[in-house]
N, C-alpha and C positions, 0 to 999 in steps of 0.2 A: 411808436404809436401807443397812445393811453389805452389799458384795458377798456371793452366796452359793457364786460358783464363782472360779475362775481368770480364767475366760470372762468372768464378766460384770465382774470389776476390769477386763481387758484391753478391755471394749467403752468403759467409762466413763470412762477415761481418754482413749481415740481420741476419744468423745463431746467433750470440755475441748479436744482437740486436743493433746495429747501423745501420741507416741509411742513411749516409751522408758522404763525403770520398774526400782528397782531392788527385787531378790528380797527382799531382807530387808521392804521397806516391803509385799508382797504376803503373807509371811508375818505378818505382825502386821495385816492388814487383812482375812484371810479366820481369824486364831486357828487358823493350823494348822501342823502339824508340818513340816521340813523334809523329812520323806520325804514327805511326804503335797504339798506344793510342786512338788518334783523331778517326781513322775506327773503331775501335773497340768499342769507347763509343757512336758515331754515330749510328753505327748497334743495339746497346744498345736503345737509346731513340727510334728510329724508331717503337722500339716494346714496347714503354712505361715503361722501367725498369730503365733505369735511366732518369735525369732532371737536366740538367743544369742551377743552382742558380745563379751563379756565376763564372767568371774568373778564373778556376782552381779548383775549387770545383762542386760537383753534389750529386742531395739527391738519393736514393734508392726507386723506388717505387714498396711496392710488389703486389702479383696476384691482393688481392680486390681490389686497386686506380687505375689500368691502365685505367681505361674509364675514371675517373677522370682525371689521367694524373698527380695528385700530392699528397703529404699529408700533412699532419697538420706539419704546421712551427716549433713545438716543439721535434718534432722526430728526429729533425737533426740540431736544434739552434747551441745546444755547438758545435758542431764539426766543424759548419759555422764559429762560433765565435773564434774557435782556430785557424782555418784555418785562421780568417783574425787579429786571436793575437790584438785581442781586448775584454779590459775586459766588462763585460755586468752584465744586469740581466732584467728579465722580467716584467715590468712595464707597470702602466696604468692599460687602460683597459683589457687590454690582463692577468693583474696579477689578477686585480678584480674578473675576471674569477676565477681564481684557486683557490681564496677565496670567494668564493658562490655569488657571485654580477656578475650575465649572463642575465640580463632579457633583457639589451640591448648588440645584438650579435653583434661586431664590423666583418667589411669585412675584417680587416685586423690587422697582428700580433705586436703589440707594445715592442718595446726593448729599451731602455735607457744606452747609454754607455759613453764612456770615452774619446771618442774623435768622429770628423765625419766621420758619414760612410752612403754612397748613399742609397736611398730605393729598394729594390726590388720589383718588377714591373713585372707580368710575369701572362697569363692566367687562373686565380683560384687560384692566391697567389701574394699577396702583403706584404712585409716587410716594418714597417718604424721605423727609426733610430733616436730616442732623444737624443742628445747631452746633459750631465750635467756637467756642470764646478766643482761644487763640487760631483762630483759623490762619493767619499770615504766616504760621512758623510752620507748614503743612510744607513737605516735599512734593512737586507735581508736574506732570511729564506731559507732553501733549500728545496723542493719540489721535490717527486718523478713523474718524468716524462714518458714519453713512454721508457724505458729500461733507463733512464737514472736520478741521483737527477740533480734538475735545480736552478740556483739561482733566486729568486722570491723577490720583493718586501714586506713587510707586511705590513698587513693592513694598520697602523696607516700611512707608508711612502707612500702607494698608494694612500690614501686618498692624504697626501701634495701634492704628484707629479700632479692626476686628477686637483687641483684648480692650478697650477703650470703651466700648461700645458695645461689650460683649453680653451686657444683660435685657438690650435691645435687640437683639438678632437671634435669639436662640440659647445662648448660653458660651460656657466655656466647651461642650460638647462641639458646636459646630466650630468656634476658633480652632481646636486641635486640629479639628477636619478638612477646615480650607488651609492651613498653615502645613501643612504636611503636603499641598500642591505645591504655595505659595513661593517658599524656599524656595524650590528652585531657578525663581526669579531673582532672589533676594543676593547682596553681594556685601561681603566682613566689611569693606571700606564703607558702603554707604549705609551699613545700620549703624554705624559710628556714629557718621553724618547726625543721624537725626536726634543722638542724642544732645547738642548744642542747641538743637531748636527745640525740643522738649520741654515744655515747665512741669508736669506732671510724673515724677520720678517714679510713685508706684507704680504706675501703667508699664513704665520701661524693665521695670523689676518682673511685673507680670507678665511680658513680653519672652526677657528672658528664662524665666522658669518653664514656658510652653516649648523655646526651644531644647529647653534640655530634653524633656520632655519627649521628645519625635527626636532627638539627638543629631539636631544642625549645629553639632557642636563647634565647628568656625566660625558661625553664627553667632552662638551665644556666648563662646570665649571674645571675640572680639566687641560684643556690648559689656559681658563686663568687665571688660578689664579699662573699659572708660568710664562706666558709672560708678566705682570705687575707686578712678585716681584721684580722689582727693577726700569726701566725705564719706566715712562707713554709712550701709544700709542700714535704714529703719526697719522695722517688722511690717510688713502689709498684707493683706488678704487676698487669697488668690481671687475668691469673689466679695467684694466691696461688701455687698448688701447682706451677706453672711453673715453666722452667728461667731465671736471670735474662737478659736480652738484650743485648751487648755495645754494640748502639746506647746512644746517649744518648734519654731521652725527650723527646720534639718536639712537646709537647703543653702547651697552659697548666695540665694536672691535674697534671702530669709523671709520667703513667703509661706505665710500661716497656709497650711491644707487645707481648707474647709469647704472642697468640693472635690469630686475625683474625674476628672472629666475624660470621658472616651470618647476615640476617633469612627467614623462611621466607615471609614477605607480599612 
């Protein structure tokens, strides 16, 4: 039987266990006008049930978050992400999470995709969007989420992406910090892995130098002993955007020092 209100699409969908819905599929499921929609999801947020994410899309929120007024960005990701037919997967810190590495709670949900896409921005929920050029050579594991599997970064690629992305998140301070959870997800065979899907070799270099660093030294002996079977390292900056440092680098990675980064744990 067709929904005969806004309400009862919005119950029936929570019923499945989705919570996130896009407008256009609600106006072609109740055969109504888009002014007749607009009142309808209106009266909807008013009473805190639904939440306008985005331009055509809205997440569900049920009884417990209406004081909130929102829920956890992962209960309604994929269907954002279909909605805006863009491919994804959950990255950084936000993935770190899902792999036991929480000690630092980020404010806000990290997604890495495949083309740009704007951050959301909105009271008790921030989305941001990392752009990766090579995003197809990306490791990723699917995890069950709140009614849904999610695709997840693993360890080994969250690790690259944290030093990757490290002057967007905080710094080389917070890599040390989640990387020092991290680990212990992390496995010698599959950081190998990543490095054939890699194009970005100083990142792998900086990778390795964090684990000397916190001293995952099966870790870091089994990346380099692949990233030097064939071409010697180049000199690279532990932070990119750094001034270069007139020392020589003193390191098997042969990463310039030019920042000194401490663990918060």
């Amino acid at each position: 039987m067709p929904p005969q209100s806004a309400s009862d699409y919005v119950d029936a969908l929570q019923r499945q266990g989705r919570y996130g819905f896009d407008r256009k599929a609600l106006e072609t499921a109740l055969a109504a006008s888009p002014e007749a929609v607009s009142k309808a999801l209106h009266r909807l947020a008013k009473k805190n049930r639904v939440l306008k994410i985005r331009r055509g899309f809205h997440s569900i929120i049920p009884v417990e978050f209406s004081t909130k007024g929102t829920i956890p960005p992962d209960w309604f990701i994929d269907d954002l992400m279909r909605h805006l037919e863009c491919a994804y997967y959950i990255g950084l810190q936000s993935a770190a999470a899902f792999h036991g590495a929480a000690h630092q709670q980020v404010q806000e949900f990290q997604v890495v995709t495949a083309r740009q896409v704007l951050p959301i921005e909105l009271p008790e929920l921030t989305i941001r969007f990392f752009r990766k050029l090579d995003f197809d050579s990306t490791r990723t594991q699917m995890i069950k989420g709140h009614g849904t599997m999610l695709p997840v970064s693993t360890p080994e690629a969250t690790a690259l992406d944290l030093v990757r992305y490290a002057n967007r998140i905080g710094g080389a301070d917070t890599v040390i910090t989640i990387l020092q959870e991290l680990v212990e997800s992390m496995d010698p065979m599959r950081i190998q892995d990543i490095v054939t899907m890699e194009t970005e070799r100083a990142s792998l270099q900086r990778l390795g130098w964090f684990l000397d660093r916190i001293n995952a030294m099966k870790l870091a002996d089994a990346l380099h002993s692949v990233i030097t079977a064939k071409d010697p390292l180049s000199r690279a900056k532990l932070d990119p955007s750094g001034a270069w440092e007139s020392r020589p680098a003193k390191n098997r990675w042969r990463i310039v020092e030019n920042a000194q980064p401490e663990s918060d744990l």
